[in-house]
C-alpha positions as CSV (number, residue, x, y, z in Angstrom):
1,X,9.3,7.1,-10.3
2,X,6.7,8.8,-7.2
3,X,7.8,11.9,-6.4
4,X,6.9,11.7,-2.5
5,X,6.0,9.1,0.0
6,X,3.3,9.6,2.7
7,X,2.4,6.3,5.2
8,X,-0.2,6.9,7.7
9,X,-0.2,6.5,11.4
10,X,-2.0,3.0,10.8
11,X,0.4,2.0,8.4
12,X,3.5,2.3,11.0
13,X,2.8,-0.8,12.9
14,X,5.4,-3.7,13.7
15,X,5.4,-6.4,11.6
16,X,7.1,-9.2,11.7
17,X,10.8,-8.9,10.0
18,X,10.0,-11.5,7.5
19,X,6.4,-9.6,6.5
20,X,8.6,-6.5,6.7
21,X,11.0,-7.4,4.0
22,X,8.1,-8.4,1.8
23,X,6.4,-4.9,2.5
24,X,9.3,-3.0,1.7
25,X,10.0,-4.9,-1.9
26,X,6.7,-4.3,-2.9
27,X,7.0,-0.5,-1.6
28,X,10.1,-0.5,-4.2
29,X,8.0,-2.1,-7.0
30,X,4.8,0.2,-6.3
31,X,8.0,3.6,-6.6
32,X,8.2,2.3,-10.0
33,X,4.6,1.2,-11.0
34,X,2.2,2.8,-8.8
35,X,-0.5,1.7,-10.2
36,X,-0.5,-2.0,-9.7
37,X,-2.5,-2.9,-7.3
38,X,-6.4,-3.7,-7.7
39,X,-8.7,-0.6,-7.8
40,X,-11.2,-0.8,-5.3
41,X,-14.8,-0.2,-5.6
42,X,-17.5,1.4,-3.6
43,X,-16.7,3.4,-0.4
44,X,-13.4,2.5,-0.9
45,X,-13.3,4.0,-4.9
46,X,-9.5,5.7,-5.3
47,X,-7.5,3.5,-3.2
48,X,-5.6,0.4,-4.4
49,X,-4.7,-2.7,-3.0
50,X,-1.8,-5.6,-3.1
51,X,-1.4,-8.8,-1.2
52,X,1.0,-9.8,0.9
53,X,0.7,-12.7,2.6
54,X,-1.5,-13.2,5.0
55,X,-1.7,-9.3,5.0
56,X,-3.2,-6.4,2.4
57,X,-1.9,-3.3,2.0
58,X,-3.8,-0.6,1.2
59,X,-2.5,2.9,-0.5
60,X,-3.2,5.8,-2.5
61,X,-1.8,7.4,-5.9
62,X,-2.0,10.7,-6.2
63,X,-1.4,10.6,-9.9
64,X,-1.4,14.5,-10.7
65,X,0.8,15.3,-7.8
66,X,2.9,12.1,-8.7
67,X,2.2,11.1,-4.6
68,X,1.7,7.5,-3.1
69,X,0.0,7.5,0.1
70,X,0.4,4.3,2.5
71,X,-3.1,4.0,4.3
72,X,-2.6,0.6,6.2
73,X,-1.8,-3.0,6.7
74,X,-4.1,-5.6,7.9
75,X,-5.1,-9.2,7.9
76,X,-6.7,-10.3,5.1
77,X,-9.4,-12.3,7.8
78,X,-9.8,-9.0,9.4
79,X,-11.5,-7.1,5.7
């Protein structure tokens, strides 16, 4: 299990409650699995992404300091 949790200013948004839920199960999943989500590529090399509907989440591990860091939450139409 991650040691520490960091989210971003971006990342504390409001969401609606439903989206919300959905966020915070996958933030329970990603405690246990961190590395999950899809590696990106390019300028965006060392960050990881998951879907959630209609939204991606994008994060950080921190694998040697056992750390995820929350980056942000947007709409997929807005990549």
């Amino acid at each position: 299990m991650v040691k520490e949790i960091i989210r971003t200013n971006s990342f504390l948004r409001k969401l609606d409650k439903s989206i919300l839920e959905k966020v915070e199960k996958l933030i329970i999943k990603l405690l246990y699995s961190p590395e999950t989500g899809k590696p990106m590529r390019h300028d965006r090399k060392g960050t990881r992404e998951v879907y959630v509907p209609p939204f991606r989440m994008s994060y950080r591990y921190d694998k040697p300091r056992d750390i995820l860091i929350f980056l942000d939450i947007y709409h997929k139409d807005n990549q």
